[in-house]
PDB file of the backbone (N, CA, C, O) and the ligand in Angstrom, with CONECT records:
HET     CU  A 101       1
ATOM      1  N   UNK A   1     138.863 116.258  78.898  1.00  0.00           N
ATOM      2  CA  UNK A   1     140.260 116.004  79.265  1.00  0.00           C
ATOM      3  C   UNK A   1     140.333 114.892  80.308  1.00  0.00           C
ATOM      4  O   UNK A   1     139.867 114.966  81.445  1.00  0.00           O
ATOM      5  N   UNK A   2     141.026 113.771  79.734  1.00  0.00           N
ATOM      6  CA  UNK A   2     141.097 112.902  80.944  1.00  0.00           C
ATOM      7  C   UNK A   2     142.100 113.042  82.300  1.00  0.00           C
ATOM      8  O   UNK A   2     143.201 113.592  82.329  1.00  0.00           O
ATOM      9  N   UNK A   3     141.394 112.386  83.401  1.00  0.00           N
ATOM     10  CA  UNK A   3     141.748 112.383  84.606  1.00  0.00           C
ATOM     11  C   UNK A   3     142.658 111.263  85.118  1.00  0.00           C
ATOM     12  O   UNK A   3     141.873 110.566  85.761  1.00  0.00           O
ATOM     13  N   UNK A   4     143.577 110.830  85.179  1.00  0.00           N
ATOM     14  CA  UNK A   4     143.883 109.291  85.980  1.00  0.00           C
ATOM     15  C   UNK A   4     144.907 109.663  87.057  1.00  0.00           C
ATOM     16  O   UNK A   4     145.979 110.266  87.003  1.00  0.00           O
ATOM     17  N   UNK A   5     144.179 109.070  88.104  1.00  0.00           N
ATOM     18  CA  UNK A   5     144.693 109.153  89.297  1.00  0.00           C
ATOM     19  C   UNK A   5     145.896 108.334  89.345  1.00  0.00           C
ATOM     20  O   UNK A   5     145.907 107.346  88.611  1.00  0.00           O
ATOM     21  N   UNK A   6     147.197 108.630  90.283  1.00  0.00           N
ATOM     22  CA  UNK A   6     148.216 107.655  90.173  1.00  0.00           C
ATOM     23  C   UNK A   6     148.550 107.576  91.724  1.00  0.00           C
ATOM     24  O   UNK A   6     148.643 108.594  92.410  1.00  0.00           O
ATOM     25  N   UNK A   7     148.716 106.364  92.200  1.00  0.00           N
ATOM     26  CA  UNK A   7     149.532 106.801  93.475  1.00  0.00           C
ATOM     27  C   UNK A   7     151.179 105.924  93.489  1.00  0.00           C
ATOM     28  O   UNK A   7     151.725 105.219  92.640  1.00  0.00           O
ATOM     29  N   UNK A   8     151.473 106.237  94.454  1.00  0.00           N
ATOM     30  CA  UNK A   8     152.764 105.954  94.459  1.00  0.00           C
ATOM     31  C   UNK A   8     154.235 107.497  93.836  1.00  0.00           C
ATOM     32  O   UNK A   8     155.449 107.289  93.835  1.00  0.00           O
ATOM     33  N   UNK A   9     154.029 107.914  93.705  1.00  0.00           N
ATOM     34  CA  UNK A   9     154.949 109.210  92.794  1.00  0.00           C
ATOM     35  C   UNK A   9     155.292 109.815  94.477  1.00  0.00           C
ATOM     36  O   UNK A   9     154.499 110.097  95.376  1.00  0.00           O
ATOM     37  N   UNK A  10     156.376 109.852  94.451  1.00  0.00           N
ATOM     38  CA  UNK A  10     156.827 110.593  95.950  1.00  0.00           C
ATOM     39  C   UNK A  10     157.613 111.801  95.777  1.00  0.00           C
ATOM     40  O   UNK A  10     157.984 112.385  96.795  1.00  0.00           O
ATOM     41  N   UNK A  11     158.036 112.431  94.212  1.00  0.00           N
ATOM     42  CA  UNK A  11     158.915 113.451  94.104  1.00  0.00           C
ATOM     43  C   UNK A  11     159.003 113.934  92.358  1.00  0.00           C
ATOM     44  O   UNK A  11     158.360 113.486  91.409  1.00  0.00           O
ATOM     45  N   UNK A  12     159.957 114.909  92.390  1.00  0.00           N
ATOM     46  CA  UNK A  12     159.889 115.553  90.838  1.00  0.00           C
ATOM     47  C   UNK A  12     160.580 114.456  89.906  1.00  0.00           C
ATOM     48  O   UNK A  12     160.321 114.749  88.738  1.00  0.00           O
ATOM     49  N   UNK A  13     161.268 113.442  89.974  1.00  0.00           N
ATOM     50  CA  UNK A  13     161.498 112.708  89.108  1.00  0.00           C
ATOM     51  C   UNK A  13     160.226 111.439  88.930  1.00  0.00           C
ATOM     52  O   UNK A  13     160.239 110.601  88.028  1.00  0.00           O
ATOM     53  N   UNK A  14     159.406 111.517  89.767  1.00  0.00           N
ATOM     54  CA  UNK A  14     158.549 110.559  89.241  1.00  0.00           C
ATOM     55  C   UNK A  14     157.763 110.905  88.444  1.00  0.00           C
ATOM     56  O   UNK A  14     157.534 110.303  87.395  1.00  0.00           O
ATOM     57  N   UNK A  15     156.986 112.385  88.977  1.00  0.00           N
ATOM     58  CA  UNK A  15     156.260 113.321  87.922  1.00  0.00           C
ATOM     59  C   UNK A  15     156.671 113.748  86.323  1.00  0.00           C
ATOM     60  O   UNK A  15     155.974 114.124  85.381  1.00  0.00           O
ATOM     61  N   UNK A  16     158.101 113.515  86.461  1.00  0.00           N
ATOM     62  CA  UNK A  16     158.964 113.816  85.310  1.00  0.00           C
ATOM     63  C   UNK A  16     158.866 112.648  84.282  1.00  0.00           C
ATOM     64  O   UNK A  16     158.675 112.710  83.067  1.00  0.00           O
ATOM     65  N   UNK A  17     159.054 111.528  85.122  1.00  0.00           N
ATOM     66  CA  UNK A  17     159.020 110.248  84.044  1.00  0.00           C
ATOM     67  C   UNK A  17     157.719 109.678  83.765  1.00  0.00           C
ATOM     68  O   UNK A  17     157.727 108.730  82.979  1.00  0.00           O
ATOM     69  N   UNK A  18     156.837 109.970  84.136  1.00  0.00           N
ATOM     70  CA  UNK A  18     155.280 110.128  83.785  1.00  0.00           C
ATOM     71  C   UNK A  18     154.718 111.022  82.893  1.00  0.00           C
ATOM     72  O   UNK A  18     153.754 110.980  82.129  1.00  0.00           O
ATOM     73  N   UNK A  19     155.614 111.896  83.199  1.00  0.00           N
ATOM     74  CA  UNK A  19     155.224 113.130  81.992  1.00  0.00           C
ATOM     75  C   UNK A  19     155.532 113.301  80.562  1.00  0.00           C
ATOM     76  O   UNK A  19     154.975 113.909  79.648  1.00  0.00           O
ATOM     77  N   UNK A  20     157.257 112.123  80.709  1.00  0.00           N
ATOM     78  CA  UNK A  20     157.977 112.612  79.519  1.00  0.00           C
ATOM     79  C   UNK A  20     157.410 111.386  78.755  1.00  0.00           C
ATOM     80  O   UNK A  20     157.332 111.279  77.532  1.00  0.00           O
ATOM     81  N   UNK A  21     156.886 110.150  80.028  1.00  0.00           N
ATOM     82  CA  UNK A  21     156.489 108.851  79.447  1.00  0.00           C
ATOM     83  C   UNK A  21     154.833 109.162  78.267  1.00  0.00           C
ATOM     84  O   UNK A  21     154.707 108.747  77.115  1.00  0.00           O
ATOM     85  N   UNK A  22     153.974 109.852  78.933  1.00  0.00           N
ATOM     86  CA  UNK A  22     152.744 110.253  78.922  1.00  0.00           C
ATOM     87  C   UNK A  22     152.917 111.418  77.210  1.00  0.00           C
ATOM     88  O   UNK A  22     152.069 111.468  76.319  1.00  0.00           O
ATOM     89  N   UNK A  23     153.946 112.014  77.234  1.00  0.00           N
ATOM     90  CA  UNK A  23     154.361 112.889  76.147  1.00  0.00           C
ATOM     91  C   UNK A  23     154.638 112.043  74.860  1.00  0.00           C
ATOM     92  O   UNK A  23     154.334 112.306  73.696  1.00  0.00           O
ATOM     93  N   UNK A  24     155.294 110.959  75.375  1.00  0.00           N
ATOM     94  CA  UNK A  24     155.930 110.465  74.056  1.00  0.00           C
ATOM     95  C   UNK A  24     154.907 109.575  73.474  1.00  0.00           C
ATOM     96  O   UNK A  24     154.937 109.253  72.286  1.00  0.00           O
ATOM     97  N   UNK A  25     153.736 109.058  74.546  1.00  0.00           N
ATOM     98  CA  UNK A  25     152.420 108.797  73.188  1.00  0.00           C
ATOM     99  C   UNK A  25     151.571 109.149  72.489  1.00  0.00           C
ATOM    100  O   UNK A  25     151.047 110.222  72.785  1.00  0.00           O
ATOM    101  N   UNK A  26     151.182 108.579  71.546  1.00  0.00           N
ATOM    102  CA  UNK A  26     150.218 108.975  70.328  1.00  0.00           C
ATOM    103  C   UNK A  26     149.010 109.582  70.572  1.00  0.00           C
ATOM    104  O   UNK A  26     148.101 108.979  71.143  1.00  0.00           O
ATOM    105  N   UNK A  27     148.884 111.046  70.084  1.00  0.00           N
ATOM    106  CA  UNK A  27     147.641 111.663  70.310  1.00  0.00           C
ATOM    107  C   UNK A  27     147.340 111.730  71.563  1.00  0.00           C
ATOM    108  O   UNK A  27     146.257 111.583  72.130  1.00  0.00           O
ATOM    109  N   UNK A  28     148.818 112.061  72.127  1.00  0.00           N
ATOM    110  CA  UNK A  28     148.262 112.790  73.681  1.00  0.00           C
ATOM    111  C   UNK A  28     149.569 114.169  73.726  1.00  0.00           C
ATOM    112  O   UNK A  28     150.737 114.261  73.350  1.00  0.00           O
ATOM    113  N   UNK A  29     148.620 115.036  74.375  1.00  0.00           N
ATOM    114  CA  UNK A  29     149.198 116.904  74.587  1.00  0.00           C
ATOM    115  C   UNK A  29     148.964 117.213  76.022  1.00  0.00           C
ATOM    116  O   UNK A  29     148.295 117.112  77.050  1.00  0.00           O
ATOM    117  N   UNK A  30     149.802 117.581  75.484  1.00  0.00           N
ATOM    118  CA  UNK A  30     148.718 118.847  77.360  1.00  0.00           C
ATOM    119  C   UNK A  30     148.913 117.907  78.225  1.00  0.00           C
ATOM    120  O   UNK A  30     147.933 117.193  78.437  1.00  0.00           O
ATOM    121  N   UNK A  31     150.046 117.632  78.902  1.00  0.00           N
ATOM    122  CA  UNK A  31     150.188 116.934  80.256  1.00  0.00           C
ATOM    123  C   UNK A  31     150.392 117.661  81.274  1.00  0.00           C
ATOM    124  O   UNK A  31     151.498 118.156  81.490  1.00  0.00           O
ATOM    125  N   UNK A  32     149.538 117.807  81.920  1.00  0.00           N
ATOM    126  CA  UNK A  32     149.915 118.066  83.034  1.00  0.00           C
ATOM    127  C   UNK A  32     150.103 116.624  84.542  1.00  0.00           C
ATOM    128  O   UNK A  32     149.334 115.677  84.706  1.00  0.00           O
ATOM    129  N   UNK A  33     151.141 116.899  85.248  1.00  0.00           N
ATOM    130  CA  UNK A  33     151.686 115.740  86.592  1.00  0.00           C
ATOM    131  C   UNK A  33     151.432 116.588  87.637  1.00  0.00           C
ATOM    132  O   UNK A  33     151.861 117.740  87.686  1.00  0.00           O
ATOM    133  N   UNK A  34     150.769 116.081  88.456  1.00  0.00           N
ATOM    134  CA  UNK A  34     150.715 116.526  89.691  1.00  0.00           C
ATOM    135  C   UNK A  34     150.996 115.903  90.628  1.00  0.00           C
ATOM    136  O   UNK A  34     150.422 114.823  90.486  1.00  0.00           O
ATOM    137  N   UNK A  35     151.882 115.907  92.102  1.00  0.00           N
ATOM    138  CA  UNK A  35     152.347 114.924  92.901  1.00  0.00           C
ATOM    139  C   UNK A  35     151.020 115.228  94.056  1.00  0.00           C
ATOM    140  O   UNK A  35     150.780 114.174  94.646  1.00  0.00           O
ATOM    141  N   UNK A  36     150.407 115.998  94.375  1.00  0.00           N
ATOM    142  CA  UNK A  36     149.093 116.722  95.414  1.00  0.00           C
ATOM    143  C   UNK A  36     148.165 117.068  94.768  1.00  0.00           C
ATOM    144  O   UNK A  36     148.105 118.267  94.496  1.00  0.00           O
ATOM    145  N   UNK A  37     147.089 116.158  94.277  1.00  0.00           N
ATOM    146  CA  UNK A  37     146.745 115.345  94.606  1.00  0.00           C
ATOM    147  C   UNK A  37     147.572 114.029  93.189  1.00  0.00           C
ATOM    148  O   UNK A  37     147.749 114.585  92.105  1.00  0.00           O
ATOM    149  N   UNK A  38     147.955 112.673  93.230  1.00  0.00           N
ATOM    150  CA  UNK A  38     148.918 112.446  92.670  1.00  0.00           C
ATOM    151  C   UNK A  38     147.782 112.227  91.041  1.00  0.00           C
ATOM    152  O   UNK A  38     147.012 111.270  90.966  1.00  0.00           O
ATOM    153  N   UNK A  39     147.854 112.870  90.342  1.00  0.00           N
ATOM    154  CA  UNK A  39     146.971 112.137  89.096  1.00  0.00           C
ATOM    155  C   UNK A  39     148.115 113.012  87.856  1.00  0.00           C
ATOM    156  O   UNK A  39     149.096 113.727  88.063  1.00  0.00           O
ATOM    157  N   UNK A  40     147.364 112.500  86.383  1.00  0.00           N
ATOM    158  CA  UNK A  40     147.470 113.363  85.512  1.00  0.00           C
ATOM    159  C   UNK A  40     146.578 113.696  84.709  1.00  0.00           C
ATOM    160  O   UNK A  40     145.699 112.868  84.468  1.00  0.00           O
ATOM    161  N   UNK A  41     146.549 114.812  84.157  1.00  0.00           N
ATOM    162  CA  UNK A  41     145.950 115.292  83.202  1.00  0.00           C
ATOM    163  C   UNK A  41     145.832 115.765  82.040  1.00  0.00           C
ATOM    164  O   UNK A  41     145.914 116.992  82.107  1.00  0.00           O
ATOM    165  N   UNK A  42     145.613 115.256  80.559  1.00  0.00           N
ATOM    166  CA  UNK A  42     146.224 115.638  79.512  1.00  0.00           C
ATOM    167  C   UNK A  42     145.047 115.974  78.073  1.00  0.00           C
ATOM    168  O   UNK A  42     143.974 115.422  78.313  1.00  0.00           O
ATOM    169  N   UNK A  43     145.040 116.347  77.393  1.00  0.00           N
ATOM    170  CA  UNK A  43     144.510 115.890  76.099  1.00  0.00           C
ATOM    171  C   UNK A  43     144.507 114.780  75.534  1.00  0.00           C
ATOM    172  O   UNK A  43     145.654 114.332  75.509  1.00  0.00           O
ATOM    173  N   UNK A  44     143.644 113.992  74.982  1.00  0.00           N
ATOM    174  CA  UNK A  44     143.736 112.739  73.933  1.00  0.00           C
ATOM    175  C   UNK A  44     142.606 112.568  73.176  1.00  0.00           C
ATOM    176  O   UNK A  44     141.419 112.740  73.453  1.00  0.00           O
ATOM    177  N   UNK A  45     143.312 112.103  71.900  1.00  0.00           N
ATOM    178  CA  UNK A  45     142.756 112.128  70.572  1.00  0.00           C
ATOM    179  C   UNK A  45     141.788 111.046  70.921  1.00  0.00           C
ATOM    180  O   UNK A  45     142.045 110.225  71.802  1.00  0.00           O
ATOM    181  N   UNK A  46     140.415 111.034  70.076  1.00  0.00           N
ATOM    182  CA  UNK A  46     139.576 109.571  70.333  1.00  0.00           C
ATOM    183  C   UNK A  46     139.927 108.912  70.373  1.00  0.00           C
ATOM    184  O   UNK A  46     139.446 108.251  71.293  1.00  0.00           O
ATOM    185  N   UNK A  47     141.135 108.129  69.585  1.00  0.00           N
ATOM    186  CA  UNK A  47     141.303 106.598  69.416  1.00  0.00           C
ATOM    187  C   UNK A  47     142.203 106.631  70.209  1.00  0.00           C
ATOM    188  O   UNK A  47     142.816 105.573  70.064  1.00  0.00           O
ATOM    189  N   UNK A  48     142.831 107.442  71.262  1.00  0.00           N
ATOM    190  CA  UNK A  48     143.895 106.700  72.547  1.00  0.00           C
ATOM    191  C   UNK A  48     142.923 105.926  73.314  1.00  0.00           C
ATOM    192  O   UNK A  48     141.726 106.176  73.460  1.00  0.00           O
ATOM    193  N   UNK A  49     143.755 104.727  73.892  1.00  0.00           N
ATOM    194  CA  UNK A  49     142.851 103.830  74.428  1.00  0.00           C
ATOM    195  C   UNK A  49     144.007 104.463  75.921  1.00  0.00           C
ATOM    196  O   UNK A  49     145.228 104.621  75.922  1.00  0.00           O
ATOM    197  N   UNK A  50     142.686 104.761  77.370  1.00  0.00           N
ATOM    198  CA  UNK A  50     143.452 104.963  78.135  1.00  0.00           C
ATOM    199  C   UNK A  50     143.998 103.456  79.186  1.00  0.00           C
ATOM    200  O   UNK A  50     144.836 103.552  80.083  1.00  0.00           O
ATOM    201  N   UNK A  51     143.451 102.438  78.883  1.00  0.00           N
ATOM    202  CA  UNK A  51     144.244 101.202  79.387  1.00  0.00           C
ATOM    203  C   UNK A  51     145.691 101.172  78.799  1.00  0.00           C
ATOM    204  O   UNK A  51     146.491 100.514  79.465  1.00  0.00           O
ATOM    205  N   UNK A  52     146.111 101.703  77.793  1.00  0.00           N
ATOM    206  CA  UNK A  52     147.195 101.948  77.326  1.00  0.00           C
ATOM    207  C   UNK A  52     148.316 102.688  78.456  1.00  0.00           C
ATOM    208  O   UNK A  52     149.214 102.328  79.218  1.00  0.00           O
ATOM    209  N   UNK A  53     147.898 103.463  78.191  1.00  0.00           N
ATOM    210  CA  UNK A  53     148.241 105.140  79.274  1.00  0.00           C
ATOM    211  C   UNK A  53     147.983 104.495  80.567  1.00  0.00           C
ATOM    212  O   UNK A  53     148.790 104.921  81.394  1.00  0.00           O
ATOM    213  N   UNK A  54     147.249 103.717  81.014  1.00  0.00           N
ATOM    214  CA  UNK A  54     147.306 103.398  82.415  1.00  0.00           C
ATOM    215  C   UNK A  54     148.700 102.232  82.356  1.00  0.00           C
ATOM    216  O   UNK A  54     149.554 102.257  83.242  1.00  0.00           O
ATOM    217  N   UNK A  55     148.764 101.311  81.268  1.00  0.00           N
ATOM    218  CA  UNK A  55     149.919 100.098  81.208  1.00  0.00           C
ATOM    219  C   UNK A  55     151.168 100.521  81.638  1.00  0.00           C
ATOM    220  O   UNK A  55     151.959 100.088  82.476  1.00  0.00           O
ATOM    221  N   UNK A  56     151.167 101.819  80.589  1.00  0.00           N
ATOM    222  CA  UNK A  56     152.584 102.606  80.429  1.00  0.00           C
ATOM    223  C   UNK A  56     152.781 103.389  81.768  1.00  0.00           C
ATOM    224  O   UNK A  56     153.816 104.001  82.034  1.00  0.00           O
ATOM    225  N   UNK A  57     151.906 103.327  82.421  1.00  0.00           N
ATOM    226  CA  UNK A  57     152.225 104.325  83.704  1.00  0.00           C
ATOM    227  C   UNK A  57     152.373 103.169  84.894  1.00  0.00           C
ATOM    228  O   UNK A  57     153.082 103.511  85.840  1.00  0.00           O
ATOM    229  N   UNK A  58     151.917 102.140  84.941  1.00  0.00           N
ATOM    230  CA  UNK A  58     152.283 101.205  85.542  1.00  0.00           C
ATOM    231  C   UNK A  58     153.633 100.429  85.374  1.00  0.00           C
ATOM    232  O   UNK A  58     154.452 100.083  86.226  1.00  0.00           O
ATOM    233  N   UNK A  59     153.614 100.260  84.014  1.00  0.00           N
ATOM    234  CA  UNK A  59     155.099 100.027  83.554  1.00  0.00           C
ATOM    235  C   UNK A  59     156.786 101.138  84.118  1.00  0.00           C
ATOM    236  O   UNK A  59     157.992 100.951  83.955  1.00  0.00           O
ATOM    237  N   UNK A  60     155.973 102.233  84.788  1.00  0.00           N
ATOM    238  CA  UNK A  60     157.076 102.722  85.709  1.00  0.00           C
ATOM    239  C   UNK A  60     157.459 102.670  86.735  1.00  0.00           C
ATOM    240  O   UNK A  60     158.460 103.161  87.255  1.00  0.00           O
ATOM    241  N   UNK A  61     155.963 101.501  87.451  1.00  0.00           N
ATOM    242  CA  UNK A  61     156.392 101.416  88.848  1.00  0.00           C
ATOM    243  C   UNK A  61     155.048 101.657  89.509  1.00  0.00           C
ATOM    244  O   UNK A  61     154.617 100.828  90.310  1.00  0.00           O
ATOM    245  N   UNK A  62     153.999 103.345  89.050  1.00  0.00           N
ATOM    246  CA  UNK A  62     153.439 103.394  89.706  1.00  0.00           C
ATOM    247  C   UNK A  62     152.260 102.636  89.691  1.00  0.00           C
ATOM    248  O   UNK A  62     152.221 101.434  89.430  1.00  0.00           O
ATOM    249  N   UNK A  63     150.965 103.586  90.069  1.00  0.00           N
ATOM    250  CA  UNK A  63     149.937 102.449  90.579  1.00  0.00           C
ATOM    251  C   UNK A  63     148.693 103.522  89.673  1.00  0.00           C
ATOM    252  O   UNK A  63     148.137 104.370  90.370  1.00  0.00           O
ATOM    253  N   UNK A  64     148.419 103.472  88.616  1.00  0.00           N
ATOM    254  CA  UNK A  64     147.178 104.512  87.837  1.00  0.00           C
ATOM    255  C   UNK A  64     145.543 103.652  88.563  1.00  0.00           C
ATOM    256  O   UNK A  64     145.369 102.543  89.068  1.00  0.00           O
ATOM    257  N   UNK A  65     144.993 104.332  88.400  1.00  0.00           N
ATOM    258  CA  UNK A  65     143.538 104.141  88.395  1.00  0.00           C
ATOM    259  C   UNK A  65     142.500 104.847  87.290  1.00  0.00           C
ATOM    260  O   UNK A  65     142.344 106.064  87.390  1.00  0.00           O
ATOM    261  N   UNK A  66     141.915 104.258  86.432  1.00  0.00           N
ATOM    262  CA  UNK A  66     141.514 104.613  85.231  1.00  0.00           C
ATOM    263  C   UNK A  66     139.977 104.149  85.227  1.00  0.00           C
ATOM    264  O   UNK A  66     139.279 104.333  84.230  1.00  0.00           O
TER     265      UNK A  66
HETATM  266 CU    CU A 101     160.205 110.182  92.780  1.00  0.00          CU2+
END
């Protein structure tokens, strides 16, 4: 299960739009958002590429580390 750390998320709507962002791609389940310590954690199918998942999570603002 991958790990990617995020910083920047200061509250439940950031966790939210990471989550719902993180949900709506391909061959990924199981999200879990956490704001303490800030990362996420989810299921993904082999062929998700997580530079993807890091783009799209940057593309909200925050800051992933992958
Ligand atoms: Cu927020």
């Amino acid at each position: 299960m991958p790990v990617v750390k995020i910083s920047g998320m200061s509250c439940g709507h950031c966790t939210g739009s990471v989550t719902k962002t993180l949900e709506a791609m391909e061959g990924i389940t199981n999200v879990q958002v956490s704001l303490s310590p800030g990362q996420a954690t989810f299921d993904a199918k082999d062929d998700v590429d997580l530079t993807k998942v890091a783009e799209a999570i940057r593309g909200l603002g925050f800051d992933p580390e992958v």
